[in-house]
C-alpha positions in Angstrom: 0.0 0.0 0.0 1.2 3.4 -0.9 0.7 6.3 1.7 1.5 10.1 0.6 2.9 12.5 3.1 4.9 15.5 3.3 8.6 16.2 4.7 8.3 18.4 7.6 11.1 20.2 9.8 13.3 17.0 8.6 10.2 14.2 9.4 7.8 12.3 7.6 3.9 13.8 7.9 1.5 12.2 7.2 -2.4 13.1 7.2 -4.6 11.9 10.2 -6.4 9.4 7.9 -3.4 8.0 6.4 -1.3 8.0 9.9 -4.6 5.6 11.3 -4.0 3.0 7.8 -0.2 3.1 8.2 -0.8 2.1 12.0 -3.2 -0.4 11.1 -1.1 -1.9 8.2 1.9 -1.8 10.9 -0.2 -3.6 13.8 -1.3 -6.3 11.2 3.0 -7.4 10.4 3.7 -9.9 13.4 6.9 -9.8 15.0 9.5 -11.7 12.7 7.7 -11.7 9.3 9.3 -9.6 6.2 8.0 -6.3 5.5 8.7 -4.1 1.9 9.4 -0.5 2.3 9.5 2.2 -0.4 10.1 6.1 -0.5 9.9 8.0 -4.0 9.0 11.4 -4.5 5.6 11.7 -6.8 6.4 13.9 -10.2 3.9 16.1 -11.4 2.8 14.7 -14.5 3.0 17.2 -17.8 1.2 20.6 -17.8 -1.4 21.2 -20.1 0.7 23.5 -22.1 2.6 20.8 -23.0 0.2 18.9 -24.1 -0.7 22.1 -26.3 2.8 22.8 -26.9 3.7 19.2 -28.7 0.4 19.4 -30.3 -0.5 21.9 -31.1 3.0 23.6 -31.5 5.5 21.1 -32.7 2.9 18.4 -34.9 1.2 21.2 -36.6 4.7 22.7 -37.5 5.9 20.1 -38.4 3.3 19.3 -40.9 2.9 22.8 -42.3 6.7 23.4 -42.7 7.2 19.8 -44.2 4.4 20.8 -46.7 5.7 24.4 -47.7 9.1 22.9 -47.4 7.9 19.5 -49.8 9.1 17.4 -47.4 7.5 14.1 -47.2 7.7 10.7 -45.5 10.4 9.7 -47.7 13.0 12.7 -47.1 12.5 12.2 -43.1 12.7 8.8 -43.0 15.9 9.1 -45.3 17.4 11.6 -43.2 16.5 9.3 -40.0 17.4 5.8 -41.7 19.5 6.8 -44.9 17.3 4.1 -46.3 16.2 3.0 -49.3 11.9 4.7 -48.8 8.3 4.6 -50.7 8.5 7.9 -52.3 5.4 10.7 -52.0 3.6 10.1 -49.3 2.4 13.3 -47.3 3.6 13.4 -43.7 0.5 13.5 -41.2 -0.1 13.4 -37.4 -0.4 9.9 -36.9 2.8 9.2 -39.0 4.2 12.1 -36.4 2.6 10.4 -33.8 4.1 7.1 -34.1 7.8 8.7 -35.5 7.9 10.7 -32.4 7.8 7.8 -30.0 10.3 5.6 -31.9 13.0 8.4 -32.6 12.5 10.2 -28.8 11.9 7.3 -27.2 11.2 8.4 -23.2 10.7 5.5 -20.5 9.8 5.7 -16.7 12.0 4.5 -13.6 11.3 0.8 -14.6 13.1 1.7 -17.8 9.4 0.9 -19.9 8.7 3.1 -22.9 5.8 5.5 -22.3 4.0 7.7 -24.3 3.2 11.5 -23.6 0.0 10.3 -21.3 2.4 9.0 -18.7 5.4 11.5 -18.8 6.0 13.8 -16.1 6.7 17.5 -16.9 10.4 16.9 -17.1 10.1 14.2 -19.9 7.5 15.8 -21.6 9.9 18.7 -22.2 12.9 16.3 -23.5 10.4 14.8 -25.4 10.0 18.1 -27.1 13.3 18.9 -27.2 14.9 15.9 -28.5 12.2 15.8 -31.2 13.1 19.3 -32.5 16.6 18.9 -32.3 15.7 16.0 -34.7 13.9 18.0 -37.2 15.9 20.9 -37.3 18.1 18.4 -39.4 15.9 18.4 -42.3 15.3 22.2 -41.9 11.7 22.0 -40.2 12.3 24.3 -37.5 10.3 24.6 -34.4 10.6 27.5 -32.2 10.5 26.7 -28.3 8.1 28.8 -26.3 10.6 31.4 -23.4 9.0 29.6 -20.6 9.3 26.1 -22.0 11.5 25.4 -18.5 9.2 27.3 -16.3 6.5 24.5 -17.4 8.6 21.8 -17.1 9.2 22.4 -12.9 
């Protein structure tokens, strides 16, 4: 069982309801028997603007500079995989979608992939980062919001 609580003057605090369940979990170990114990400090998961941000931000750009630009599938994927590509097909948000998870691959403590639904703010921004940095090496440029870090805390 997980129980939340804050650090206080160098002590664990814990609310009255969850101080009663801790007790009771406690009372129920009998002398002798193996107990598990975990600490880890909750991120907050990504800001809305984020959300917005890699949406609505870097996807769109991405689709309206690779179409000005006449960028397609085909001269991403090249640049990515120097690969031999189907030629002319447009470059979308689900192919986005899917690209930006296998070239800015982001994974929790257990070392899982995870998509933007179960990043934290911190990831969230790497994720947008990393994928930028990627782009910019076609030419599709993506201009980062000046309080990009001040979302990510």
């Amino acid at each position: 069982m997980d129980f939340y609580g804050t650090k206080q003057n160098g002590k664990p605090v814990f609310p009255p309801a969850v101080g009663k369940q801790r007790r009771v979990c406690w009372n129920k170990i009998k002398d002798g028997d193996t107990f598990k114990s975990s600490l880890s400090i909750p991120r907050k998961s990504k800001s809305y603007s984020q959300v917005k941000l890699i949406w609505g931000n870097m996807i769109a750009n991405t689709i309206l500079q690779a179409e000005e630009k006449g960028i397609g599938v085909d001269d991403l994927l090249k640049y990515l995989l120097v690969g031999n590509i189907p030629k002319g097909a447009a470059i979308d948000e689900d192919f986005l979608h899917a690209l930006m998870y296998v070239i800015c691959p982001t994974t929790n403590e257990d070392g899982k992939k995870i998509t933007l639904s179960k990043m934290n703010t911190l990831q969230a921004s790497s994720l947008f980062k990393r994928f930028c940095d990627i782009l910019a090496g076609i030419g599709i440029y993506i201009e980062e919001p000046d309080n990009l870090e001040a979302t990510s805390k």
